[in-house]
PADREN-420254 format. One record per residue (C-alpha): x, y, z. Coordinates in pm, 1 decimal. Last residue first. Example, Ala and Ser with C-alpha at 12.3 -4.5 7.8 and 13.67 -1.06 7.14 Angstrom:
% PADREN-420254
X  Y  Z
1367.0  -106.0  714.0;
1230.0  -450.0  780.0;
END
This chain:
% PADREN-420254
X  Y  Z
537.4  -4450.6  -2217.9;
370.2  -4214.2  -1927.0;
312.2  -3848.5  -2096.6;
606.9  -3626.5  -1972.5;
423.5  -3330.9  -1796.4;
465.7  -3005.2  -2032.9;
644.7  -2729.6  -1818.1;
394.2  -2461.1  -1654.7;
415.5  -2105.0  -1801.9;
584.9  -1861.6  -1553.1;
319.6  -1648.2  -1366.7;
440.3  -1846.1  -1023.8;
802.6  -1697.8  -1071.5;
679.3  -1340.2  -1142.0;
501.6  -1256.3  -913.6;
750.0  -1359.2  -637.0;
966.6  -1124.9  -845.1;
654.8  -857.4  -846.7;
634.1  -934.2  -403.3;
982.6  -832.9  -380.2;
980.6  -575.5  -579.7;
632.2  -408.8  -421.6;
314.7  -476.1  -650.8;
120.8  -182.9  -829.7;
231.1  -314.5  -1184.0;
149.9  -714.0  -1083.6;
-178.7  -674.5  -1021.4;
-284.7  -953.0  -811.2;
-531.8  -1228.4  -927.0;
-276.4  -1431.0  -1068.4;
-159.1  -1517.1  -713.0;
-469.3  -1662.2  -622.5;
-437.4  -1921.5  -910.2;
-89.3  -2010.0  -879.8;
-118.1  -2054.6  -518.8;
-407.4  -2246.1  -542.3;
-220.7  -2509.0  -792.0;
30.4  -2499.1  -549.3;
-143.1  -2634.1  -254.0;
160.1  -2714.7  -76.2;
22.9  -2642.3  258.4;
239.7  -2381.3  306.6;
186.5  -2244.2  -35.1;
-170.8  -2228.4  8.6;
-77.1  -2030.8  361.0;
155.3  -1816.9  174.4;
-132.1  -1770.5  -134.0;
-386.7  -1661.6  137.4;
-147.8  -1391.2  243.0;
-36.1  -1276.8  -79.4;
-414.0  -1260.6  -165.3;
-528.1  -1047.7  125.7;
-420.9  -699.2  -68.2;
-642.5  -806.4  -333.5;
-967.9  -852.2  -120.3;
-955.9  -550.7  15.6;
-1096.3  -560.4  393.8;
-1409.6  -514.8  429.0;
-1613.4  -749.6  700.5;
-1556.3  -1065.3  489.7;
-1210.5  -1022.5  355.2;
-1096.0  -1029.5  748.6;
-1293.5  -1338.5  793.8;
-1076.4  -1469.2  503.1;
-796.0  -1393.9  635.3;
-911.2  -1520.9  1001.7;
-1014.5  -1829.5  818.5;
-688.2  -1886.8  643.3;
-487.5  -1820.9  933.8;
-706.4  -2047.5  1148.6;
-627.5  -2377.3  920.2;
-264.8  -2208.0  929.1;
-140.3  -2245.9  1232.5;
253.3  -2141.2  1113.7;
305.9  -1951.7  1407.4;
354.4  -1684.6  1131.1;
68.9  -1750.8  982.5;
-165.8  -1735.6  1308.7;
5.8  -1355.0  1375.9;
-123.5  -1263.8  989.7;
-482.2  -1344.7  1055.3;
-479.3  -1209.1  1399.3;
-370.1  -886.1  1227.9;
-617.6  -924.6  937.4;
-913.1  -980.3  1176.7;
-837.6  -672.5  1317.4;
-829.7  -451.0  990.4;
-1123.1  -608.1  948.1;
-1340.7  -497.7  1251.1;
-1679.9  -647.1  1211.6;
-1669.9  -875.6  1534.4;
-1703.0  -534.5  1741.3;
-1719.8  -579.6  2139.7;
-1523.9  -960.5  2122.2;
-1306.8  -791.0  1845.7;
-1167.0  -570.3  2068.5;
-1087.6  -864.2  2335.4;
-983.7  -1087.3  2020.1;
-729.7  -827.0  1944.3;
-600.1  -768.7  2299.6;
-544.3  -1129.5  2309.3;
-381.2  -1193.0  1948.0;
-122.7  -936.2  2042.5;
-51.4  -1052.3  2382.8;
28.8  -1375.7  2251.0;
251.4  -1225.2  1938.4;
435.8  -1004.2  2221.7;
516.6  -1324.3  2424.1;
616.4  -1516.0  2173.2;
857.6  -1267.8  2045.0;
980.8  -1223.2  2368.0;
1030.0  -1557.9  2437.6;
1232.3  -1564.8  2140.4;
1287.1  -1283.5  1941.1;
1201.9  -879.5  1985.3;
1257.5  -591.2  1788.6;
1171.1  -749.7  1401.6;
980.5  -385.2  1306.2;
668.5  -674.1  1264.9;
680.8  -837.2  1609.4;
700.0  -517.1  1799.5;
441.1  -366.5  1541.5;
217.3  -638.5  1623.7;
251.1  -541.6  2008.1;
154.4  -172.6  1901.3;
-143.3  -287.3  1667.7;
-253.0  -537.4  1954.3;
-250.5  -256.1  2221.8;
-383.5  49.7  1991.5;
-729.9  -216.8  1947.8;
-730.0  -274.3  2287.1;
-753.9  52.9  2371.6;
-997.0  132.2  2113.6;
-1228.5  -177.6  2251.4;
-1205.4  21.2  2636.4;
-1284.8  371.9  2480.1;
-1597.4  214.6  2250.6;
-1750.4  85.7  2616.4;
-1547.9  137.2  2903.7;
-1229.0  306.5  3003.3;
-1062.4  203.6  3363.6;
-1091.9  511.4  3580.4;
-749.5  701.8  3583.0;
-398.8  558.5  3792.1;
-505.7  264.6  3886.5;
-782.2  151.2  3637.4;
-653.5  -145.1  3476.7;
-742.3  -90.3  3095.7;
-653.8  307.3  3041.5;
-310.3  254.4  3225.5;
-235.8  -15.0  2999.2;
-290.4  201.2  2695.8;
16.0  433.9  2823.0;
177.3  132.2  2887.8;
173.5  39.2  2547.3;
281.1  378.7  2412.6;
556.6  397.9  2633.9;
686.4  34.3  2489.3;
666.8  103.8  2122.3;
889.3  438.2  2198.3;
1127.9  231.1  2431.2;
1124.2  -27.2  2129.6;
1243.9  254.1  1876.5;
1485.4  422.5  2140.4;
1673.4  57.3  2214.0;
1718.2  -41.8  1803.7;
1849.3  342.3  1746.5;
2048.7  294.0  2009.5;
2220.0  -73.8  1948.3;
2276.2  22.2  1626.5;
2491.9  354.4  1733.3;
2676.4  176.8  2027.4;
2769.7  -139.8  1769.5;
2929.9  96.6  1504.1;
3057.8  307.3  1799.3;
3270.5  -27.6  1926.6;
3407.7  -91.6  1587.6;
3380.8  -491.7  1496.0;
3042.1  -495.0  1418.5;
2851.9  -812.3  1589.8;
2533.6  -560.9  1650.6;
2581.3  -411.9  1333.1;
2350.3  -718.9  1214.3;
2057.1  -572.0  1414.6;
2091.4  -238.8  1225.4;
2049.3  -393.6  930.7;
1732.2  -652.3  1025.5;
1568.4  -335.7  1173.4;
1607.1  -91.3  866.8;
1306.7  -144.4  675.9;
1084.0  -256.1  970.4;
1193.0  18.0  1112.0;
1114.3  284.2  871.4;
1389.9  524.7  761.8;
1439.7  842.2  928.9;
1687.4  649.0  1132.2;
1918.9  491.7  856.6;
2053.7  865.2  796.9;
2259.6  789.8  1155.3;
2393.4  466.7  1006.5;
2521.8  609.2  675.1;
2693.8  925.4  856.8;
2874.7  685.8  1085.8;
2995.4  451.9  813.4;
3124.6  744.2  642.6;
3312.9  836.5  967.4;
3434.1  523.5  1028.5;
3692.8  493.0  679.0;
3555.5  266.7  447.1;
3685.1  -102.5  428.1;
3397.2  -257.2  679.0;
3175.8  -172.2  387.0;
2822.3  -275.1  545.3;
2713.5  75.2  631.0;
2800.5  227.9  279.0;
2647.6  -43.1  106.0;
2310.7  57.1  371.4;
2359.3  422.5  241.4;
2381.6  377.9  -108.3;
2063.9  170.8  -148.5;
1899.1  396.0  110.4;
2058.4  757.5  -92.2;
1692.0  829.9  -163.6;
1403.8  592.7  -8.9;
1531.3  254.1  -193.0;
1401.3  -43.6  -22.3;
1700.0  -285.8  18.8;
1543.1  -452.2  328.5;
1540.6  -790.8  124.9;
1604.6  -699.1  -214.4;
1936.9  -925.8  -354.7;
1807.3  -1191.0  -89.7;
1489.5  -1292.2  -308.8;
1529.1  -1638.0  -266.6;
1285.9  -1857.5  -411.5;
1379.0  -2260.7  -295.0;
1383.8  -2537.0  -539.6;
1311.8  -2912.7  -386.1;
1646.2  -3071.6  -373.6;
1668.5  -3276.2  -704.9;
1601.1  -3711.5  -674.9;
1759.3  -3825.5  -1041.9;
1501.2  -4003.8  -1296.9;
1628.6  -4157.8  -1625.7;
1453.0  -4053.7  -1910.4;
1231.3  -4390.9  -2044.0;
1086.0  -4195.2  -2322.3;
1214.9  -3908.2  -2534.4;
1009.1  -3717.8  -2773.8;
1221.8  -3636.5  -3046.3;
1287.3  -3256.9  -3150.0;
1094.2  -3136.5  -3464.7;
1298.7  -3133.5  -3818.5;
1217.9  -3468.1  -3905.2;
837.3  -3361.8  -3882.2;
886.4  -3105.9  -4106.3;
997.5  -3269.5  -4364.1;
781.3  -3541.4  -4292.5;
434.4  -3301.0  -4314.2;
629.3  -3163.3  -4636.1;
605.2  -3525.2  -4786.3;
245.8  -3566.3  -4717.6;
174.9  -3258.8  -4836.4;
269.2  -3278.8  -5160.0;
109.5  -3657.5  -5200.4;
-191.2  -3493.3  -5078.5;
-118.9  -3195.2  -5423.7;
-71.5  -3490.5  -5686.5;
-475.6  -3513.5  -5645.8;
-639.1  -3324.7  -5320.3;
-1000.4  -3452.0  -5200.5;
-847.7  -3848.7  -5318.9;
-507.1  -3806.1  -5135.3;
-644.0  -3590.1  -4820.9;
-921.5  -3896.0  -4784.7;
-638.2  -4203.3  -4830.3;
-410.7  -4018.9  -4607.7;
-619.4  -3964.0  -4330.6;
-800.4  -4344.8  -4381.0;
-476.9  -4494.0  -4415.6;
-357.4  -4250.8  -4038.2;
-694.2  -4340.1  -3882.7;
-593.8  -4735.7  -3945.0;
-247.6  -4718.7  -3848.5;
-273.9  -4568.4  -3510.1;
-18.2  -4574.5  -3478.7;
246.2  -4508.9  -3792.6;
443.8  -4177.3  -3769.1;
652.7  -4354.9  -3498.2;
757.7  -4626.6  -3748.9;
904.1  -4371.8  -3981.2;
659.5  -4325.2  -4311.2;
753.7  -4562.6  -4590.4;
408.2  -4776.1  -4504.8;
180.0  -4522.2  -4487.9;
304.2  -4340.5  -4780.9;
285.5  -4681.8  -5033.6;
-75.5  -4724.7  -4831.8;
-181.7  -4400.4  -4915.5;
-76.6  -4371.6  -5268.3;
-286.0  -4672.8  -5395.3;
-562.9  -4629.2  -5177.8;
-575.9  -4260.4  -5361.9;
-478.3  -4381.4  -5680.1;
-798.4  -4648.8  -5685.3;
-1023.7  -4399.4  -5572.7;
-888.3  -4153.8  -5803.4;
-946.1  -4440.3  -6086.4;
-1328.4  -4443.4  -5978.2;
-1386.4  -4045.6  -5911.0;
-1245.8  -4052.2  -6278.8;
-1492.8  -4358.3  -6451.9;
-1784.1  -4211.7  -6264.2;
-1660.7  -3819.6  -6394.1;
-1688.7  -4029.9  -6710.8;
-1955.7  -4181.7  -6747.2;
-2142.6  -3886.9  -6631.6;
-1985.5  -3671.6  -6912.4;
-2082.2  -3929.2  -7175.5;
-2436.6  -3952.1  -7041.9;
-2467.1  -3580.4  -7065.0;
-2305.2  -3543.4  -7433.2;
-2561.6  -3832.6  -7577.9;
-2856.8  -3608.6  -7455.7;
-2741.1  -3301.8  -7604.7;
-2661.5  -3462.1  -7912.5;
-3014.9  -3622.9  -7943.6;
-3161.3  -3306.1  -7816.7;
-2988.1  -3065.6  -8086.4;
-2940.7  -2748.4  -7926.2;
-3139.7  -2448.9  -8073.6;
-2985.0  -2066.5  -7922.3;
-3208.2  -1952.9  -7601.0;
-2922.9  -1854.9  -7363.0;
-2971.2  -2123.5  -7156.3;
-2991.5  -2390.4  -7355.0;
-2604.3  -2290.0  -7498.1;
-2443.4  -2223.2  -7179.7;
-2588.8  -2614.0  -7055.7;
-2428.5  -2747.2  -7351.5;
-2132.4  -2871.8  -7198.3;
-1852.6  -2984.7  -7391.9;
-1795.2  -3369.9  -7429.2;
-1530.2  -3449.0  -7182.2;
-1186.6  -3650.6  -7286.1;
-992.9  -3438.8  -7053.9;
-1171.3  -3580.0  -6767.4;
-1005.3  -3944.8  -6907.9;
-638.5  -3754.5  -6885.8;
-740.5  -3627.3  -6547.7;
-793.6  -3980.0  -6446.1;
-468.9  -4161.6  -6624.6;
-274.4  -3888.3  -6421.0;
-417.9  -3992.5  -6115.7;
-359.3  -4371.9  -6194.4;
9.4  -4271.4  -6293.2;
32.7  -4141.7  -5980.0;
-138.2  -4436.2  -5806.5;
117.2  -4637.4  -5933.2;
427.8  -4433.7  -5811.3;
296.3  -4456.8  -5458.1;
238.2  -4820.6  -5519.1;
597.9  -4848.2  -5610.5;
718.2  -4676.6  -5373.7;
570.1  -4902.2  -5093.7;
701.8  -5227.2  -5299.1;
1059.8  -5130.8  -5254.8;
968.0  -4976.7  -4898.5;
853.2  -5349.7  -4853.2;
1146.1  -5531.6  -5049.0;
1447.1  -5415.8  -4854.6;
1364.0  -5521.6  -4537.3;
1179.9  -5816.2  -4714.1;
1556.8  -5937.2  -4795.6;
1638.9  -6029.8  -4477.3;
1496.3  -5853.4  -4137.0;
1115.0  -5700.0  -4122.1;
1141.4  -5407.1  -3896.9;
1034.1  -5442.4  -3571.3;
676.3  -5213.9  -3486.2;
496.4  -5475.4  -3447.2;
721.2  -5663.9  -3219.3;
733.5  -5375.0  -2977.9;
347.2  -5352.1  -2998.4;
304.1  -5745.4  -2899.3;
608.3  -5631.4  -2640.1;
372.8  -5445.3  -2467.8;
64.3  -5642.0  -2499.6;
272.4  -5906.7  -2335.4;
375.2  -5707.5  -2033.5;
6.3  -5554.7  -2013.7;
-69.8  -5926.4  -1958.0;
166.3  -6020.1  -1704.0;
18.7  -5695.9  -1510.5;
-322.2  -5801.2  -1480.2;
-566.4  -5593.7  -1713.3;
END
């Protein structure tokens, strides 16, 4: 259909639905009424003909007692005459009562008009006096149900962003909670602070790391000393233990380790490097260099043993955060493939989904986790995509 026409169809149903103007306004619900009156009296006209039955002698033949035929005979055809005469009439009412209803029903009741006569004009005849009952408690409750609105007008809206700020690095272990409000009250006298930031280093990095990096711009000098130090001796530990692997790989100082030594090695080298990345201890060029290295020693340990999940995770997870994530997802699900839990993938595969604003994947991969064993972070994340989805607006 060309669009001129769908223009005229559309204001064909506009001008169908217009009330009549003048004095058939008032004469059509006048005349509606009326015809819902008249097939009540019809109704009641048919159950007084059904009271006019001859009894039944069926009770009588069958218990053996002598029933005239002749009178037998003559009752029957009377009683068929007349359940024909009242199915007749409560045809009659019924057409009568469902075109008076149709027509005093609110315009938006009407369409489609010829399923709603032959709804009415069924419930009416099935159910005397009670379809008329039901009809008006339908509209009752109809005029009680909110509108549906069409033509809304449309505003642009930022596109929503989940923040979860409240319980980033705010993992409890203890007196953690307490401890990091302690550390960021500039108002508390030093030697608190002091006491918080030393507890902070029995906590894991990757907890603490983001905390301890924002101290960095502290105004008190052994605020700043303290952070700085606990940040230094975790990446000096990460760093011994890399070149402690090096030394196995390049053969200087020992023979160079072959075989299942050599892949271990590079195994303990991308797990260390990924920890760099992960305990947030290096940015920039370091970060890219660490999440380089990384991938390489992985792939070399996965080069001698392409079953290694846990491996295929880590590569998995270093792709996402460079954001390629055509080989994230197929490292992930590589990873799945040789072992590795399916469930505790699914975040994962639902960032990368969500990424490439596949939400309707994200919604359904995230509905596989189990929300009771899930972190906070990842249970309020949880909970946002189990939300039922708002009704679309059907197009006017």
């Amino acid at each position: 259909m060309s669009e001129s026409e769908a223009e005229v169809a559309e204001s064909s149903a506009v001008q169908a639905e217009t009330p009549p103007a003048g004095p058939m306004r008032v004469l059509v619900p006048v005349l509606a009424a009326l015809a819902v009156i008249a097939g009540l009296v019809v109704q009641v006209g048919a159950v007084d003909v059904a009271a006019r039955a001859a009894a039944d002698t069926s009770a009588t033949v069958l218990a053996g007692m002598p029933v005239a035929v002749q009178q037998s005979v003559a009752a029957a055809r009377t009683n068929t005459q007349l359940v024909l005469a009242c199915f007749g009439l409560q045809a009659i009412a019924a057409v009568l009562v469902a075109a008076g209803s149709a027509r005093l029903m609110p315009a938006r009741y009407r369409q489609p008009r010829l399923l709603l006569f032959a709804y009415l004009g069924v419930l009416n005849f099935a159910v005397p006096f009670g379809g008329l009952l039901c009809t008006l408690g339908a509209l009752y409750v109809g005029t009680k149900l909110p509108r549906r609105e069409h033509n809304l007008p449309i505003q642009q809206v930022d596109e929503p962003e989940f923040a979860a700020s409240h319980t980033t690095g705010a993992v409890s272990y203890g007196r953690g909670a307490r401890l990091k409000a302690e550390l960021q009250n500039a108002e508390l006298d030093t030697s608190y602070r002091m006491t918080a930031l030393l507890a902070m280093q029995s906590m894991p990095a990757r907890t603490v790391s983001p905390l301890l990096q924002s101290m960095l711009a502290d105004p008190l000098d052994d605020i700043r000393l303290l952070a700085y130090g606990i940040l230094d001796n975790h990446e000096k530990t990460l760093t011994q233990r890399i070149l402690a692997e090096r030394a196995k790989l390049d053969g200087k100082l020992q023979p160079a380790a072959v075989g299942e030594e050599r892949r271990l090695a590079n195994k303990e080298l991308a797990e260390v490097y990924s920890e760099l990345i992960y305990e947030h201890l290096v940015k920039g060029d370091v970060y890219r260099n660490a999440a380089e290295q990384a991938d390489a020693y992985a792939k070399a340990a996965l080069d001698d043993d392409p079953s290694d999940a846990s491996l295929w995770r880590l590569r998995g997870r270093l792709a996402l955060d460079q954001r390629n994530l055509d080989a994230a997802d197929d490292m992930l699900q590589r990873a799945i493939d040789c072992g590795f839990p399916r469930e505790r993938m699914l975040p994962y595969l639902a960032e990368v989904a969500f990424l490439r604003r596949d939400y309707p994947r994200v919604r359904k991969l995230l509905a596989e986790v189990e929300q009771h064993g899930a972190l906070p972070t990842l249970r309020l994340v949880l909970d946002y995509w189990h939300l039922p989805q708002p009704p679309r607006t059907p197009t006017p």
